[in-house]
C-alpha positions as CSV (number, residue, x, y, z in Angstrom):
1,X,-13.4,-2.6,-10.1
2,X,-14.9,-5.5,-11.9
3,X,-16.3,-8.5,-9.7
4,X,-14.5,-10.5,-8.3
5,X,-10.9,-8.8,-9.8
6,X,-7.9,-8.4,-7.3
7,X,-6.6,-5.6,-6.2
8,X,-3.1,-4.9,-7.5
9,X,0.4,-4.4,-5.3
10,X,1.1,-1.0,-5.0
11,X,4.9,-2.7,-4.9
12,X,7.3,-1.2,-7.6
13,X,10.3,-3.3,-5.8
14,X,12.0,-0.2,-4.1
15,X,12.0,-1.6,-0.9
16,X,12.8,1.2,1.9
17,X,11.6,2.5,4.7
18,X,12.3,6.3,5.5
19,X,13.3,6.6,9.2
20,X,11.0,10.1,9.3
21,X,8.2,8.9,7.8
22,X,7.8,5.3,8.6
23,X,7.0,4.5,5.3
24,X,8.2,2.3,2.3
25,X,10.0,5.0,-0.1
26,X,8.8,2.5,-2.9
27,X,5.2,2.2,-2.6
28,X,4.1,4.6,0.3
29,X,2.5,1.9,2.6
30,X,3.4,1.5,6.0
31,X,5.7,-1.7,7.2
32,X,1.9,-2.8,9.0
33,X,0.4,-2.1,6.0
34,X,3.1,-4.1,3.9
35,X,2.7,-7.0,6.0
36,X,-0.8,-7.6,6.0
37,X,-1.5,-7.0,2.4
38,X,-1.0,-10.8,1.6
39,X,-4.1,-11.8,3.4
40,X,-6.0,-8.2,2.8
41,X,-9.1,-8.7,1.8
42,X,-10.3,-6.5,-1.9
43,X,-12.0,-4.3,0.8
44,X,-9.2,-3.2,3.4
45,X,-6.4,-3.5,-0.1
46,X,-8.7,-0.3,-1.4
47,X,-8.5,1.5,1.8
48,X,-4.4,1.3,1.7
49,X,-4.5,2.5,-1.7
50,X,-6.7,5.4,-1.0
51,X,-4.4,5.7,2.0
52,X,-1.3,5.7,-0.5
53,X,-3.0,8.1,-2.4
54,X,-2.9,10.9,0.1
55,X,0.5,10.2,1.7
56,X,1.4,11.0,-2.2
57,X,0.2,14.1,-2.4
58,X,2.2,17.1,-1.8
């Protein structure tokens, strides 16, 4: 990632959140994790992604 670039939503507007997993059926992320994105720094943004990553895999 270049300096000083953001990090982008992982938000594709399908807002729901599955009752067995907790998380957003949209974009994976937790409702913690879709709360503090906002104020996430680049840093912590990368660790949701990477976190997003894996809850995607099968």
């Amino acid at each position: 990632m270049a300096p000083g670039a953001t990090v982008p939503s992982p938000c594709v507007n399908i807002c729901r959140m599955d009752e067995k997993t907790a998380l957003c059926s949209g974009c994976y992320r937790s409702i913690d994790e879709i709360i503090c994105w906002s104020k996430a720094d680049n840093h912590k943004k990368l660790e949701i992604w990477d976190l997003i990553q894996q809850r995607m895999l099968p």
